[in-house]
MMTF fields as JSON, N, C-alpha, C and O atoms, coordinates in Angstrom:
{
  "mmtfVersion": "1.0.0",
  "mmtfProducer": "UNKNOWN",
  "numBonds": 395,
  "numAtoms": 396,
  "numGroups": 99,
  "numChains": 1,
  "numModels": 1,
  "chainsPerModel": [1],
  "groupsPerChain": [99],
  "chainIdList": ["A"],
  "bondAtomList": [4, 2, 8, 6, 12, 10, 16, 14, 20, 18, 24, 22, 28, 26, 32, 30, 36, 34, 40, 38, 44, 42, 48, 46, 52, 50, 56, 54, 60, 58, 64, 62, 68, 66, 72, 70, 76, 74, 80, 78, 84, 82, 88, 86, 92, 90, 96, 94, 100, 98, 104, 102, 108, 106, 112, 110, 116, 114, 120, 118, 124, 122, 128, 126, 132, 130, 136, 134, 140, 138, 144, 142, 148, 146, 152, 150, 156, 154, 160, 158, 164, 162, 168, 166, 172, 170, 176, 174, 180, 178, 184, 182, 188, 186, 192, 190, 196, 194, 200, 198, 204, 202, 208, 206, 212, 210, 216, 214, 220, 218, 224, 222, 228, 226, 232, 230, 236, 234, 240, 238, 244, 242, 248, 246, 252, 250, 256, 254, 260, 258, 264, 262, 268, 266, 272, 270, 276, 274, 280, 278, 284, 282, 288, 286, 292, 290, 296, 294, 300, 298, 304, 302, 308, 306, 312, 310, 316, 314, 320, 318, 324, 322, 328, 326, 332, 330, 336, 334, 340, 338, 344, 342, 348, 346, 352, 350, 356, 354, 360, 358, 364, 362, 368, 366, 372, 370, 376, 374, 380, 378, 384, 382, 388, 386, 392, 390],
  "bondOrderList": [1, 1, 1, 1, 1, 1, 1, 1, 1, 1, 1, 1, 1, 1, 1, 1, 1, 1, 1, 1, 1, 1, 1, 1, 1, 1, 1, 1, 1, 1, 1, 1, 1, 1, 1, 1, 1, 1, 1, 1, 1, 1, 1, 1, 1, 1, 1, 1, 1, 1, 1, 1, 1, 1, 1, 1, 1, 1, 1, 1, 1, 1, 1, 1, 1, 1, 1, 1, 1, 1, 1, 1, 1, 1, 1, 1, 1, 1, 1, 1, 1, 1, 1, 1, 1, 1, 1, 1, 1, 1, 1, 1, 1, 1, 1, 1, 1, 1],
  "groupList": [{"groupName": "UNK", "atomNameList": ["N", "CA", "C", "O"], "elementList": ["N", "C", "C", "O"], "formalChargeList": [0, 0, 0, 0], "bondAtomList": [1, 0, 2, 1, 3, 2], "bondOrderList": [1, 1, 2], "singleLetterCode": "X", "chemCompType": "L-PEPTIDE LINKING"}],
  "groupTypeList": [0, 0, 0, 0, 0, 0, 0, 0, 0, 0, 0, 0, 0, 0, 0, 0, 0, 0, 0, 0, 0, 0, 0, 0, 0, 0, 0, 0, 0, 0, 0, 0, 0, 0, 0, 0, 0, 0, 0, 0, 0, 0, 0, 0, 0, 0, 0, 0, 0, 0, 0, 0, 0, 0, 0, 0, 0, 0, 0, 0, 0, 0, 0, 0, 0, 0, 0, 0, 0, 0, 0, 0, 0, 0, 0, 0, 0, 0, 0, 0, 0, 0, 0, 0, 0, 0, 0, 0, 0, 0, 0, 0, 0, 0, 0, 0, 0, 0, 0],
  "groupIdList": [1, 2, 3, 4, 5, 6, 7, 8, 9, 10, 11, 12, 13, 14, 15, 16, 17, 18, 19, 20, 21, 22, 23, 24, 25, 26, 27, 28, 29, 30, 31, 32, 33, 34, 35, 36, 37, 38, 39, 40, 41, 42, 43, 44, 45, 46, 47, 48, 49, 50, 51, 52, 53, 54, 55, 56, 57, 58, 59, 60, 61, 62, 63, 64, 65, 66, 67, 68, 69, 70, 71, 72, 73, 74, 75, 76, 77, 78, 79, 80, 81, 82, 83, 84, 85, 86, 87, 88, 89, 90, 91, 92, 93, 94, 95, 96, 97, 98, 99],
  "secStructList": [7, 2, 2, 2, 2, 2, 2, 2, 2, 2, 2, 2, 2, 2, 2, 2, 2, 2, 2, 2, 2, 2, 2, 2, 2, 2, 2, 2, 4, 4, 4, 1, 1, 6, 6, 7, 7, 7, 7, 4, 4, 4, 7, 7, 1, 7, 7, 7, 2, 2, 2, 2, 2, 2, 2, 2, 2, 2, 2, 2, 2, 2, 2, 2, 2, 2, 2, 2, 6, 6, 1, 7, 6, 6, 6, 1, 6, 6, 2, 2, 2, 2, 2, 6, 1, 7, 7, 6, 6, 6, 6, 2, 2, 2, 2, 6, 6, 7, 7],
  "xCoordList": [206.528, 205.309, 204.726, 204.382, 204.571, 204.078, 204.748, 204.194, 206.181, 206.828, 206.951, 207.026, 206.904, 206.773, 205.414, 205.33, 204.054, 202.882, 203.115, 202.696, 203.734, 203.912, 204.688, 204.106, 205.611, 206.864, 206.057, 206.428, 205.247, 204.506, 203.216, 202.858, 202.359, 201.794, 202.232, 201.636, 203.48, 204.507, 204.58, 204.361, 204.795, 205.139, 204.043, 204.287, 202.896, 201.645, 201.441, 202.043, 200.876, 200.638, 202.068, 201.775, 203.089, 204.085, 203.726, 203.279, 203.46, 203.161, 201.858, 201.777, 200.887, 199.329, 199.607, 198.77, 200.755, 200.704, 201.665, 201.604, 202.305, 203.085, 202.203, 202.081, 201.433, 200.243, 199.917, 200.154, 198.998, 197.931, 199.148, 198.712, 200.374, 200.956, 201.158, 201.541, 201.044, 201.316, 199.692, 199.69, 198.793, 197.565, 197.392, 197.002, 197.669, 197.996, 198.515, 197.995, 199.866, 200.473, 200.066, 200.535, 199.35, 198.563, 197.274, 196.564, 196.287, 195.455, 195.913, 195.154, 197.064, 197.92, 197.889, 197.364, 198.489, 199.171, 197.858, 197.852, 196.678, 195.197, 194.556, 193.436, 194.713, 193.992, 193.619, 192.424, 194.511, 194.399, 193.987, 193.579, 194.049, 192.941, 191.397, 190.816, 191.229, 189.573, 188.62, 188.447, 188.112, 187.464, 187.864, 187.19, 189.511, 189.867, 189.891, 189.653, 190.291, 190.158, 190.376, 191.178, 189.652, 189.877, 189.953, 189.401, 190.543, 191.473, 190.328, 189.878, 190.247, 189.423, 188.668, 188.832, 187.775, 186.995, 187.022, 186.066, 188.531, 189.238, 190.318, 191.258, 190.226, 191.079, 191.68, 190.873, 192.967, 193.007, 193.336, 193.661, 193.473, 194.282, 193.488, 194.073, 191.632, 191.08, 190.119, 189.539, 189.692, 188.474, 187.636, 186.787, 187.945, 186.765, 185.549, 184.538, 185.637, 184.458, 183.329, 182.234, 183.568, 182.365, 182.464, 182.117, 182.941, 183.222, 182.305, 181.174, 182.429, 181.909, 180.248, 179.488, 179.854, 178.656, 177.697, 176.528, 178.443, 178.169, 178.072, 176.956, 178.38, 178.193, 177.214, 176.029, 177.447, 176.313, 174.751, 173.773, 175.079, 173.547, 172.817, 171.677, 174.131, 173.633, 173.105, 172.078, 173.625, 173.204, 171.796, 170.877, 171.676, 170.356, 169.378, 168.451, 169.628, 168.669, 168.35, 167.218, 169.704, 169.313, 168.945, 168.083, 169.115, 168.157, 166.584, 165.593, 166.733, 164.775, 164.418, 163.215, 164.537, 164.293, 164.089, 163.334, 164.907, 164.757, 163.692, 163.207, 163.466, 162.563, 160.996, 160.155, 160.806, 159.5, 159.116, 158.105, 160.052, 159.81, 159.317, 158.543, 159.827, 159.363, 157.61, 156.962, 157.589, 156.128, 155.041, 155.336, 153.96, 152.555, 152.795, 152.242, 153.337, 153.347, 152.565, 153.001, 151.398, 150.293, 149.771, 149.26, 149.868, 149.202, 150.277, 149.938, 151.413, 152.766, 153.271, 154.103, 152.374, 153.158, 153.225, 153.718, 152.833, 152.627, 153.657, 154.571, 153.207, 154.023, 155.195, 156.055, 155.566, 157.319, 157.513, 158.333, 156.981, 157.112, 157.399, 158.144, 156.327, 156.347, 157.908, 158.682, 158.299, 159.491, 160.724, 161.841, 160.42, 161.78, 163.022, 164.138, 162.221, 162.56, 163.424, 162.767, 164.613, 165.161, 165.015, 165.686, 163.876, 164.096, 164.67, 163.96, 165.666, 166.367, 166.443, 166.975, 166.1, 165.996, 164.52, 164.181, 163.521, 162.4, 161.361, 160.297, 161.375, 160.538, 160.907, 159.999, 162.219, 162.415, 161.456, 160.834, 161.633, 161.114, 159.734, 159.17, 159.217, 157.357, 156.926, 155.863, 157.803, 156.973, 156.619, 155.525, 157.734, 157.465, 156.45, 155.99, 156.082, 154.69, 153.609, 152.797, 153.39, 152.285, 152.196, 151.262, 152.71, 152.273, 151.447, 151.165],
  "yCoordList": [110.479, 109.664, 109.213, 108.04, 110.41, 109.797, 109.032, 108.084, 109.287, 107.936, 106.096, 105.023, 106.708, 105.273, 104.897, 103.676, 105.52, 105.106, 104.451, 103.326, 105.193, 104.621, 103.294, 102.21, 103.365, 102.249, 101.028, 99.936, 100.951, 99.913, 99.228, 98.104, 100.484, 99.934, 99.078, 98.12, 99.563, 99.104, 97.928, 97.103, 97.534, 96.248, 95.424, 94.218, 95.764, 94.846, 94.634, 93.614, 95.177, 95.205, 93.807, 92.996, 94.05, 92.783, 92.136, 91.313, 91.662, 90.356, 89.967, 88.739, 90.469, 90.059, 89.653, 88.934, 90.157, 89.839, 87.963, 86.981, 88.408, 86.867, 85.86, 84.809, 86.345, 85.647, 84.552, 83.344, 85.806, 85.241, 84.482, 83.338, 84.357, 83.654, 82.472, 81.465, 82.358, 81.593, 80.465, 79.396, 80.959, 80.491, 79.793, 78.628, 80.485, 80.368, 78.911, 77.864, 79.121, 77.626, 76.117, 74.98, 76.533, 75.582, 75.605, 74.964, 76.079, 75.908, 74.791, 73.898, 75.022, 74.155, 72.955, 71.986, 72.87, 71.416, 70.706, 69.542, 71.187, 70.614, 70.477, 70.109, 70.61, 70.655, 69.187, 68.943, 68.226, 66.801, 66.192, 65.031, 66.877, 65.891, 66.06, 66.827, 65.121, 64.692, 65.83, 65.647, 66.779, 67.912, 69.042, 70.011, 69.081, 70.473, 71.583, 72.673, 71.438, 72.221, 73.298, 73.283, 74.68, 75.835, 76.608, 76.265, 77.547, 78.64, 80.19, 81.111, 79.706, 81.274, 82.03, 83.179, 81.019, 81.334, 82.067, 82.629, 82.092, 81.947, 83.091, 83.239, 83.987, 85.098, 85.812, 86.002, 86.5, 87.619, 88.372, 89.396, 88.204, 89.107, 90.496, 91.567, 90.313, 91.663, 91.23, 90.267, 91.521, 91.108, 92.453, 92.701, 93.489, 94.543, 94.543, 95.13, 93.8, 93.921, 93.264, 93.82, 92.187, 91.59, 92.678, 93.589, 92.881, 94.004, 94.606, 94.373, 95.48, 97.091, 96.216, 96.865, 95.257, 94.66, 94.421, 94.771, 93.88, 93.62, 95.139, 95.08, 96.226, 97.595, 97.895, 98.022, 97.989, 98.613, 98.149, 98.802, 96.406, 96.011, 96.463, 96.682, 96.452, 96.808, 98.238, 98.431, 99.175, 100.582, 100.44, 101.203, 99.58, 99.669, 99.603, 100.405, 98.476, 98.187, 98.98, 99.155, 99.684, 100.66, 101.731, 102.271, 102.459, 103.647, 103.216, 103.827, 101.645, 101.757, 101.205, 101.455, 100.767, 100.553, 101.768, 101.779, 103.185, 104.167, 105.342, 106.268, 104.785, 105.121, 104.809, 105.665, 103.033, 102.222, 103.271, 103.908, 103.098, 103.954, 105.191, 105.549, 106.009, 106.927, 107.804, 108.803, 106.114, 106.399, 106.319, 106.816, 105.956, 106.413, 105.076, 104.06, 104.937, 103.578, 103.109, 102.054, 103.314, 102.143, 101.431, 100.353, 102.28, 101.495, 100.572, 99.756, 100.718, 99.853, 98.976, 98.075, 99.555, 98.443, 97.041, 96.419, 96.598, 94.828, 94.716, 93.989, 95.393, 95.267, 95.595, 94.893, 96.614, 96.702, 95.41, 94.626, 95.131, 93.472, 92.282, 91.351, 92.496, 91.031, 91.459, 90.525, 92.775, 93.001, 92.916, 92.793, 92.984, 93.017, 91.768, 91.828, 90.477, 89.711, 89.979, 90.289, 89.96, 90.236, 89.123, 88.098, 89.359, 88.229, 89.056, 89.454, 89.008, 89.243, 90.829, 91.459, 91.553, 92.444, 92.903, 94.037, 91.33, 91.728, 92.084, 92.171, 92.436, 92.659, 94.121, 94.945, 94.553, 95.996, 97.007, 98.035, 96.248, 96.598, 96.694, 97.451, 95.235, 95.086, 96.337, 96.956, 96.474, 97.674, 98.607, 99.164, 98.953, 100.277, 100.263, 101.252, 99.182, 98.763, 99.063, 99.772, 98.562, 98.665, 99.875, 99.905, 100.685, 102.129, 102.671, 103.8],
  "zCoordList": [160.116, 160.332, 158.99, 158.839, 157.697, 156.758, 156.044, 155.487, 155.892, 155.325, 155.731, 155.132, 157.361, 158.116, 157.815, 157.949, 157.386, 157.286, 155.663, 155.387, 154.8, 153.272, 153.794, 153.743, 154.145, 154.145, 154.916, 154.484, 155.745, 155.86, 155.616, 155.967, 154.689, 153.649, 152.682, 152.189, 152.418, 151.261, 151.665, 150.778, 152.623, 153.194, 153.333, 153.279, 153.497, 153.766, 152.179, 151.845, 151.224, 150.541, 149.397, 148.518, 149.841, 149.662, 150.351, 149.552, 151.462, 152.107, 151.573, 151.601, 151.135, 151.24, 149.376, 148.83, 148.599, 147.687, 147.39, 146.651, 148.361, 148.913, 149.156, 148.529, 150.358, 150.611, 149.595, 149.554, 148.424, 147.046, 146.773, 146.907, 146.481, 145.71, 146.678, 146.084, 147.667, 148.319, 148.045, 147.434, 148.532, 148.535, 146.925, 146.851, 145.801, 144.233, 144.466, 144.08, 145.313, 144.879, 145.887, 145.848, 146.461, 147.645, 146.958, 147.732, 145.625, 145.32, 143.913, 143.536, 143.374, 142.251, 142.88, 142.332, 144.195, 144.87, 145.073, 144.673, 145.639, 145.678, 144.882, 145.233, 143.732, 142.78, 142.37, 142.207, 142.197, 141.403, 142.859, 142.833, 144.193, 145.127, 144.349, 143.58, 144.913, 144.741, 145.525, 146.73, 145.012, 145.751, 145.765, 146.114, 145.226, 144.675, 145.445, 144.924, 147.315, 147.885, 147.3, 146.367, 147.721, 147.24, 148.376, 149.421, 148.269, 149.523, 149.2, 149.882, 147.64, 147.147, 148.32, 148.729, 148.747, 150.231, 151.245, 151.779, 151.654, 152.617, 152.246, 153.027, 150.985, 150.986, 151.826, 152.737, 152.131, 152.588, 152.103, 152.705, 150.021, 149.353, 149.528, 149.688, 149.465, 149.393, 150.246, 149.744, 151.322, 152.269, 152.18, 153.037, 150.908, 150.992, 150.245, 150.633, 149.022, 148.746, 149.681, 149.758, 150.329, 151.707, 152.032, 151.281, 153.179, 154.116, 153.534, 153.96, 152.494, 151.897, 152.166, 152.885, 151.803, 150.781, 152.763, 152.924, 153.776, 154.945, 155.354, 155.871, 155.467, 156.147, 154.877, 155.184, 153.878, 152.998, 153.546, 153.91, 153.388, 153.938, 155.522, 155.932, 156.068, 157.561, 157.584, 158.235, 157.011, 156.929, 156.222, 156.518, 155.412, 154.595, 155.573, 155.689, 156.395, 157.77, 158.701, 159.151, 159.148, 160.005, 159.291, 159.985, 158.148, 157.766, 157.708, 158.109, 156.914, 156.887, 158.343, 158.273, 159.322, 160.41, 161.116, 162.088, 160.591, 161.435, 160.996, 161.647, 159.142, 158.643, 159.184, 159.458, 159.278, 159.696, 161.501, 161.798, 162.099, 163.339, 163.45, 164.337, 162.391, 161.674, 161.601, 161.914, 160.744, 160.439, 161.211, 162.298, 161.203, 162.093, 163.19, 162.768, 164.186, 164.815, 165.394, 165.852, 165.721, 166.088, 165.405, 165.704, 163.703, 162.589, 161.883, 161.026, 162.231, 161.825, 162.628, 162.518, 163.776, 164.788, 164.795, 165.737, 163.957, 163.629, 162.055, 161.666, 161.734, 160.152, 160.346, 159.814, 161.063, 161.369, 162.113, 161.636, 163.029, 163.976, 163.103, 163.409, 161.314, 160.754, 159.979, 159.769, 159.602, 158.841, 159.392, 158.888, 160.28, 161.278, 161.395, 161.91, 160.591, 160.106, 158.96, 157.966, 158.792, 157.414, 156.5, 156.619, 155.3, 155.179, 153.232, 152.309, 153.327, 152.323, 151.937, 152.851, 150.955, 150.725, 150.13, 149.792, 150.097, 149.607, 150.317, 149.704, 152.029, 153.105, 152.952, 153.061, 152.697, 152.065, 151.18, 151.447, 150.057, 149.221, 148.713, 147.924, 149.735, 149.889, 150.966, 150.96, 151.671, 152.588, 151.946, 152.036, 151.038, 150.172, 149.34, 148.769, 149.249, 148.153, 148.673, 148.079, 149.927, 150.764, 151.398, 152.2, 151.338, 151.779, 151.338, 151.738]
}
């Protein structure tokens, strides 16, 4: 089992490197169009750093969301309502101000 688990890592890890080279030479061939399509976008060489950056933020939400609930809720109950809005990471960080 663990070799068949190596031996087709082995193998993804060659294809996804095929891939980039592939994408590499379809970003060469577009290049002298007008607009320079770019593939960069559209990776599949590493889709983890999003990934990691999309669960990091979501966890951020649900800990302080489970934090705001937390706290005294009749007197929050409007201010968790106006935060609940994500509006970036600075409705985060203003709550903590206003405490």
């Amino acid at each position: 089992m663990e070799e068949r688990v190596q031996g087709l890592e082995g193998e993804l890890s060659r294809q996804q490197s095929q891939i980039c080279e592939m994408q590499r030479q379809i970003e060469g061939l577009c290049q002298h169009r007008r607009g320079a399509f770019s593939l960069r976008d559209a990776t599949v060489c590493s889709p983890t750093p999003c990934v990691a950056k999309k669960r990091r933020y979501s966890q951020i939400w649900a800990e302080w969301g489970a934090a705001e609930r937390g706290r005294k809720r009749a007197r929050h109950a409007y201010r968790a309502m106006c935060h609940s809005i994500p509006k970036g990471m600075m409705a985060h960080k203003a709550s903590h101000h206003a405490r």
